[in-house]
N, C-alpha and C positions, 0 to 999 in steps of 0.2 A: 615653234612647237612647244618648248619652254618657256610657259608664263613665268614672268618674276626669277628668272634666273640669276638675276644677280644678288640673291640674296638667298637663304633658309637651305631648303633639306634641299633641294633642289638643284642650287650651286654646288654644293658638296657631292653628290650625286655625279653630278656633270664633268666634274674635274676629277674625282677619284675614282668613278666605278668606269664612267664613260671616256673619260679621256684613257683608261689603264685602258679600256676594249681598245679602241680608237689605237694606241701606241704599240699593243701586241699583234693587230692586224698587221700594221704597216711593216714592222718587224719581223714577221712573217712572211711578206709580200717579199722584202727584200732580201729578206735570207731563200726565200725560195729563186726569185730571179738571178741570184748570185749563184743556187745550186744550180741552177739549170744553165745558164752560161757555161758554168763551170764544165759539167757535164758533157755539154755539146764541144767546146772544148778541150777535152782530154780522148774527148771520141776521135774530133780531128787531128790532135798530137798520135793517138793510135793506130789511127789509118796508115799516117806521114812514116812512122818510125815501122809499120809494118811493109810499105813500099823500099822504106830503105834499106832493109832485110831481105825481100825478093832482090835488089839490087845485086847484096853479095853472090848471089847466083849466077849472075850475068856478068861480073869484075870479081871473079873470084879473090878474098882479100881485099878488095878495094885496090887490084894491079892489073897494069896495061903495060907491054911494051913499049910501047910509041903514040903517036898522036893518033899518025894514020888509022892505026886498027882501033884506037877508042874511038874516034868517030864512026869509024863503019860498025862497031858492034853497038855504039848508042844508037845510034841513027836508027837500026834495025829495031831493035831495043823500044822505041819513040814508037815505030808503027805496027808494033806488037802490044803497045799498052793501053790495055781492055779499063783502063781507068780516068778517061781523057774526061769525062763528064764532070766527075767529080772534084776533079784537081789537074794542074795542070802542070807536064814534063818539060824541062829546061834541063838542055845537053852547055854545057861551057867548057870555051877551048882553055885553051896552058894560059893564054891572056884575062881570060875573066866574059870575054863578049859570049855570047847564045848565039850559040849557034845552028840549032835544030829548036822547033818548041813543040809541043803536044797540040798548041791552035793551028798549027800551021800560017800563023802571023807573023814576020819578024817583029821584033822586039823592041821598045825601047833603048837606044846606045847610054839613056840616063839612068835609064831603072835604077832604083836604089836596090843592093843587095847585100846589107850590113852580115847574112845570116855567110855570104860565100865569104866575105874578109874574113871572119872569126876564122871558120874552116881552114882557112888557107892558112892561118897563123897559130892554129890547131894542131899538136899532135897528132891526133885520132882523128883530123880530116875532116870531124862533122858539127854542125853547129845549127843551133837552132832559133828562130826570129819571128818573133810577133810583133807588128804594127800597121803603119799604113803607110799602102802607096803613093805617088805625086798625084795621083789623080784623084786621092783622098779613100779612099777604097782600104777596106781590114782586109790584113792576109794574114795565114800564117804559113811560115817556110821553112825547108830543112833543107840544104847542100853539105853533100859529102865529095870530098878530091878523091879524085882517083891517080892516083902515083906508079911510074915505073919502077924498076928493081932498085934503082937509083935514088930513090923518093923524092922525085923533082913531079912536077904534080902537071899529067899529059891533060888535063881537063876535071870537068864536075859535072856532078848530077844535082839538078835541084828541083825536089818538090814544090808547086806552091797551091795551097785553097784559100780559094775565098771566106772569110766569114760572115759574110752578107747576111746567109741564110742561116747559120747560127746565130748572129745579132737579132733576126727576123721572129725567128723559132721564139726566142729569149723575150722578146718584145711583146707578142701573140701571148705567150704562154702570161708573162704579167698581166698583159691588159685584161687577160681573161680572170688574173687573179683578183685585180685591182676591181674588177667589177663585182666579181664574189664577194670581195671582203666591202665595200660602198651598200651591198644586197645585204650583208649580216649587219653591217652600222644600221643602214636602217631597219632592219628586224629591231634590232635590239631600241634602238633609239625610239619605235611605236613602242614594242612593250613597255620598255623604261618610261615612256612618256607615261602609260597607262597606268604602269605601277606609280610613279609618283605623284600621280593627281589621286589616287587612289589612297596613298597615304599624305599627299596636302592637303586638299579638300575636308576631310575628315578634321585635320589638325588644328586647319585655319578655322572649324564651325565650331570645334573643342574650345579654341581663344577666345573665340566673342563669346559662345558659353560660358567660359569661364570668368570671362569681364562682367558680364551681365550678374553673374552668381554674386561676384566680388562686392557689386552695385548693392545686392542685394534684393536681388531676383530670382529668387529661388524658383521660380514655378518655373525657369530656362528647363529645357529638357532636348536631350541629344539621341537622335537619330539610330540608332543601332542599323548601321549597314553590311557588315562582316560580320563573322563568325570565327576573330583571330582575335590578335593582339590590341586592333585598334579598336574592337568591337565589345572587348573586356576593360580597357579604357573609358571607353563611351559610357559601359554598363557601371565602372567605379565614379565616376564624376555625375552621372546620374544619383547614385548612391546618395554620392556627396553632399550634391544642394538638398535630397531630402531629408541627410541628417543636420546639414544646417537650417533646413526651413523648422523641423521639428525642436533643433537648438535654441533657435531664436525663437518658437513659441515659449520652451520654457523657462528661456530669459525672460521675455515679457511675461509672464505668468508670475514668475518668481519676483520682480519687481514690482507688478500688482499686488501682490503674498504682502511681501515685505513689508510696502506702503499703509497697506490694511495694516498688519499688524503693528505698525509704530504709530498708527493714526489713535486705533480704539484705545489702548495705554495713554495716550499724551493727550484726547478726547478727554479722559476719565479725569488726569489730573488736574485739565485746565478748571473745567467746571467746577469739580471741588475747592478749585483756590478760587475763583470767580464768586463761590459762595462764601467763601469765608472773608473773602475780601468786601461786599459789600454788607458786613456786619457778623458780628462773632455768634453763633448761634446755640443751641444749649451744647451741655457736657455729650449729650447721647451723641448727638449731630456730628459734634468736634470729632469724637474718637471716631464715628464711620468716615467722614471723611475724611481722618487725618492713616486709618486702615485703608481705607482706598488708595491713596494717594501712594504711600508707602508700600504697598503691593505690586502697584501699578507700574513705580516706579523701580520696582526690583524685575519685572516682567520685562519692563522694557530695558534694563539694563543687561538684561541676559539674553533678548533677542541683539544687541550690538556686541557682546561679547561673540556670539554666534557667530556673526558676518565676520569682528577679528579674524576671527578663529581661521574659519574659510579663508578670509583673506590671505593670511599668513600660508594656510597650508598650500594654492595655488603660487605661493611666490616663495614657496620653499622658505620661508622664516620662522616657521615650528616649533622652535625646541623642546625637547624634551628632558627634562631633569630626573636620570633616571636612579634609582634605587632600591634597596633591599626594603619591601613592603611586606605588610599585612594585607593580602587583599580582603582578607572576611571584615577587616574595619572599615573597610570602603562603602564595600556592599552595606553592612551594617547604616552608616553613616546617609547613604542616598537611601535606602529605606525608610528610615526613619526619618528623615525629611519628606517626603512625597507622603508617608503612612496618612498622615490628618488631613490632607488634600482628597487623599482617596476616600476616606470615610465621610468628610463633609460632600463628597459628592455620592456619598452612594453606593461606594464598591468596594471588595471587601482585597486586602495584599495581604497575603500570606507566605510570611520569609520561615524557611527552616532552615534555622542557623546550623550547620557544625560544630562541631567543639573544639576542634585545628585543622589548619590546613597547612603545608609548605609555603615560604616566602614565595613572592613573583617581585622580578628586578623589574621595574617601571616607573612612573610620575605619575606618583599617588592623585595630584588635582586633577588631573589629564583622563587616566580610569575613574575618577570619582564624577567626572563630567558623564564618558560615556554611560556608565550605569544608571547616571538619573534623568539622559537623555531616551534610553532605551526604557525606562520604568514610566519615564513620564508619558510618553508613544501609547505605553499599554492602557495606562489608566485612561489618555483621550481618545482610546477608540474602544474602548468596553464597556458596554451600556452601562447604565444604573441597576446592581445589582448582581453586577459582573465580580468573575474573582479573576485576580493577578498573582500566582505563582513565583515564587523567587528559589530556586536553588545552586548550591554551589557544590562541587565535588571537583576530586578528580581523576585523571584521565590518564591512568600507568603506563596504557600505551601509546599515546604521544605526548606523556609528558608535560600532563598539561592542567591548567585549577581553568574547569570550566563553570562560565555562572551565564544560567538558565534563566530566561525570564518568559513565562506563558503565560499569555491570557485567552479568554472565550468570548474577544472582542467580534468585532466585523469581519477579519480576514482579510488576507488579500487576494485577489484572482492571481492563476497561473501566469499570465499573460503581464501582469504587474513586477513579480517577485523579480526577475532578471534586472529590471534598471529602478528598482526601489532604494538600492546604493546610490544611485546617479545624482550628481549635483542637479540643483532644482527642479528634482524630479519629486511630484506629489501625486499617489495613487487616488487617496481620495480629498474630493476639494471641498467636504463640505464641514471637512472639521481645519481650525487654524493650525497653520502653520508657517514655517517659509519653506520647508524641503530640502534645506541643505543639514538641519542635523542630524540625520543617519549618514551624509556622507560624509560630515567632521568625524563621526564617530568610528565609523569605518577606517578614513585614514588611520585614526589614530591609534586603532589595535593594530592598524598593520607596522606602524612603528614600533610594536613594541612585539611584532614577528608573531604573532598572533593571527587571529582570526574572527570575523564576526557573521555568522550564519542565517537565514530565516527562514523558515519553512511554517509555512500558513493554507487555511482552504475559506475560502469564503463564507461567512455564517459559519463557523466552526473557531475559528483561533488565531492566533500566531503563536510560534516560538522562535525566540533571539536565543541562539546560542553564541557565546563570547568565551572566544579560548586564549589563554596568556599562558606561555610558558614558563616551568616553575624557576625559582634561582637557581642559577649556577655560576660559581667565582669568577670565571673568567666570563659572566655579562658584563663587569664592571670594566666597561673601557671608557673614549669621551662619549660627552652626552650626543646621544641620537637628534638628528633634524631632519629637517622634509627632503629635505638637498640629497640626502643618503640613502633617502627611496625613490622606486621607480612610481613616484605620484604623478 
């Protein structure tokens, strides 16, 4: 009935839910046959001790004159008792031998009658015996002596019943139980089978699923057959391979990004030393391609800082050098770098400086990164003839120097903005990039317990808002790293 029992949910199953059923029945079984023995047994000790009660009635006291008259008033006594069916009367002389019985059989001269010896060596005359006869037969017995004034003892009375039919009763009533409780094992042992192909089956199609995922087979998909636990399972591992298949597009995508972008840089340089190498060419020549080269080669050196960068912050090796700054020199500072990039292309950035702001405890390189990675973002996706906005203030009520940066670029769709954080995630692929510096940049305000916000509409805009909270003495602890955030 149990496929594969010796192993998984199964075994465990079998041994702890089914074997506890299996041990509480049986325990049952025999505490009930113990009651009921028991029962029928205290019935017939009741009977016994209530005939030895009517006794006192007929041997007032438990006293007889003589022999003579104990026998004639037993004897009477014998064919007067309306109880013969049930149990059976044994009259015994002053010697111990039966000598009247309730069968009208004589008697065994062997019988064993352990229950008369007690009596007889009894104070109180009476005694009482459970066992079996020579002929192997359960009885149970009671004799009480009956004594003269004298208390020399003229004879006894002794009860005796069978327990044939109590052992019988006892037997009947188990078997009946035993078949009851073999009728619940198997109830239980179908549904339990039921139940637990219903949760192996499932579990076992989850593993090769999941093997298959591992492989790297994402299009696996799993069954949804419940509507529980295992079917919110099914529904999360589903989930799963479509965030890893969606994963690993934009790993691959991102690894194409990259490629391209270390290609057309190292493209640029080669050619221009290819030219200068087979012959020096004039001055004009020299200086374009030795700007070329020299741009190129700062392009490509900030897209591998990039990847560092990343790298580090995935492996938690970050650090932060952090300190009491100016942030309006910063801002100042990536303005002014990107300013003649933007005007040689076309579009116009317009910073309105402040006149002061509050310190922010940070790593001046680290925000000088984010700001001209987020400036740079704006100028590559705003047309020609675009403006790029730059403002800084701050924020009394949380505390904070926020700096603004909007442009009247492309926008991003709704549907974009949620995972436009995400490592190598790129909303639009048809300007360069790799996709991971919004999410350097992101980390890195959050190390510095800050925030970086974007709220954009399609043909309309974006706005980056970036909020740093302002100094205060006790920021000054050890320097922050990626290890100490939940990256």
């Amino acid at each position: 009935m149990f496929k594969g029992i010796t192993k998984g949910i199964t075994k465990r199953w079998v041994m702890n839910t089914f074997g506890v059923i299996i041990a509480i029945i049986t325990l049952l079984i025999i505490c009930l046959s113990v009651s009921i023995k028991s029962l029928c047994y205290s019935s017939i000790e009741q009977a016994l001790l209530n005939r030895n009660s009517e006794l006192s009635a007929v041997f007032p006291g438990y006293k007889c004159e003589n022999t003579a008259i104990f026998q004639s008033t037993a004897s009477k006594y014998v064919e007067d008792f309306q109880h013969k069916e049930s149990m059976e009367l044994m009259i015994l002389n002053a010697n111990g031998r039966v000598t009247v019985a309730s069968t009208g059989f004589e008697s065994d001269e062997d019988l064993s009658m352990p229950d008369y010896k007690e009596a007889l060596n009894n104070e109180t005359g009476f005694a009482q015996w459970t066992g079996k006869l020579s002929s192997g037969e359960k009885v149970m017995a009671t004799t009480h002596i009956v004594r003269n004034s004298k208390g020399t003892s003229v004879g006894a009375v002794r009860f005796v019943v069978s327990l044939r039919k109590a052992n019988m009763h006892t037997f009947v009533i188990t078997l009946i139980a035993s078949f009851v409780g073999l009728i619940i094992i198997a109830c239980v042992a179908f549904s339990g089978n039921y139940f637990i192909r219903s949760i192996v089956k499932p579990v076992r199609e989850m593993s090769e699923t999941a093997k298959r995922i591992a492989q790297g087979d994402f299009d696996a998909k799993l069954t949804k057959m419940y509507d529980d636990e295992i079917g919110e399972l099914c529904d999360s591992i589903n989930d799963m391979a479509k965030e890893l298949d969606a994963s690993e597009k934009l790993k691959n995508d991102f690894i194409s990004r990259v490629s391209h972008e270390l290609r057309t840089p190292l493209t640029a340089i080669k050619g221009w030393a290819e030219t200068m190498q087979y012959g020096v060419p004039d001055r004009i020549t020299l200086e374009k391609g030795m700007s070329v080269i020299v741009k190129e080669s700062s392009r490509l050196t900030g897209i591998v800082e990039e990847l560092l960068d990343f790298s580090k912050l995935q492996s938690g090796r970050l650090t932060m050098q952090m300190q009491k700054i100016d942030i309006l020199a910063e801002v100042d500072e990536a303005v002014y770098m990107l300013k003649e990039r933007a005007l040689s292309e076309g579009k116009h950035l317009l910073y309105d400086e402040p006149e002061i702001m509050p310190p922010v405890y940070g790593d001046r390189n680290r925000l000088k990164q984010v700001f001209i990675n987020v400036l740079d973002n704006a100028i590559k996706y705003t047309p020609e003839g675009g403006m790029i906005g730059v403002q800084v203030y701050q924020d009394y009520k949380e505390d904070m120097i926020k700096v603004v940066v909007a442009d009247n670029g492309c926008g991003i769709s709704a549907d974009d903005i949620p995972k436009i954080k995400d490592k190598f995630y790129k909303a639009n692929q048809k300007v360069n990039g790799s996709g991971i510096g919004l999410a350097v940049a992101d980390e890195i305000i959050k190390l510095h317990n800050g925030h970086l916000d974007i709220d954009s509409s399609p043909d309309v805009g974006t706005t980056v808002t970036i909020g740093i909270p302002t100094y205060k003495h006790q920021d000054e602890v050890e320097p922050v790293t990626a290890e100490n955030t939940d990256i």
